[in-house]
C-alpha positions in Angstrom: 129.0 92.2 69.8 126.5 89.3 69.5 124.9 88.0 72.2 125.0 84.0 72.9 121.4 82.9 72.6 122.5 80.2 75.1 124.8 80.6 77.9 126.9 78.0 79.6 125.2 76.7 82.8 127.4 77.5 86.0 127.5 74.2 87.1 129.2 74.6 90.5 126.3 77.3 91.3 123.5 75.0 90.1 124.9 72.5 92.2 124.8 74.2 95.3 121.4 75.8 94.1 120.3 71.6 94.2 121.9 71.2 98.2 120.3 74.0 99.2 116.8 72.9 98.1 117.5 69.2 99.6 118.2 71.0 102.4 115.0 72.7 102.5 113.1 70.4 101.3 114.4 67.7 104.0 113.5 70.0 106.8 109.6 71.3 105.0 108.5 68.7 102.6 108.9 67.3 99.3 106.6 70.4 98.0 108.0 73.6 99.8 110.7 75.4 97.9 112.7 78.6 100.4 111.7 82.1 99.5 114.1 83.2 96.0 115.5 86.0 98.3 116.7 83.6 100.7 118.3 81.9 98.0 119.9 84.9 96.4 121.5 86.1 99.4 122.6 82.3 100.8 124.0 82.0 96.9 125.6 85.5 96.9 127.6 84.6 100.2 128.6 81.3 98.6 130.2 84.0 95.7 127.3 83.2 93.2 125.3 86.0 91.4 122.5 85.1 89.3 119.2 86.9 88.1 115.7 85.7 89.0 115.0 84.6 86.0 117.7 81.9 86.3 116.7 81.2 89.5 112.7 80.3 88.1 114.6 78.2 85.2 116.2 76.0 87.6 113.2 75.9 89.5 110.9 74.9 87.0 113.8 72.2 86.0 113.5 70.9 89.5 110.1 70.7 89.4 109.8 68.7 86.1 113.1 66.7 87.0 114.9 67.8 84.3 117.7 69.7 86.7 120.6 67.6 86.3 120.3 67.2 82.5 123.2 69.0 80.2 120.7 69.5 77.7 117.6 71.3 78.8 114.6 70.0 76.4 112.9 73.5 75.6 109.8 71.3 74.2 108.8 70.3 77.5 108.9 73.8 79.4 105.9 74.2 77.0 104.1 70.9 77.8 104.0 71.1 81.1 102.0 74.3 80.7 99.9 72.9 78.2 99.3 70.2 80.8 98.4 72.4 83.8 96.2 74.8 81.5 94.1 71.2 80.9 93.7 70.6 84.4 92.3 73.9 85.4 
């Protein structure tokens, strides 16, 4: 069987993902994200399961403002390390 190169986004589970950071983010700062194994287990109660790497994809998304968008520009994961590799 093939595998699909790009899976569906859960959007239900990326939603709750975003109110969880508000959350967080409401009570610690703009800047502080909650620990990923906080968010695994608060997700897994909610009934969502997803792998860490997800978890840092939607992250990073959040990060560059990109989290809402359908269609994930690939382009600019690569930018923005190209940009932080010229600051340092």
């Amino acid at each position: 069987m093939p595998t699909i190169p790009n899976r569906p986004t859960n959007w239900d589970a990326k939603e709750f993902y975003g109110r969880l950071l508000e959350r967080h983010q409401r009570m610690h700062g703009d800047q502080s994200f909650p620990k990923p194994r906080d968010l695994r287990r608060q997700l897994s109660e909610a009934g969502y399961d997803f792998s860490e790497r997800t978890l840092r994809d939607w992250r990073s998304q959040w990060v560059r403002g990109s989290f809402g968008n359908h269609i994930q520009d690939r382009y600019a994961r690569f930018q923005g390390l190209a940009c932080s590799v010229a600051r340092a």
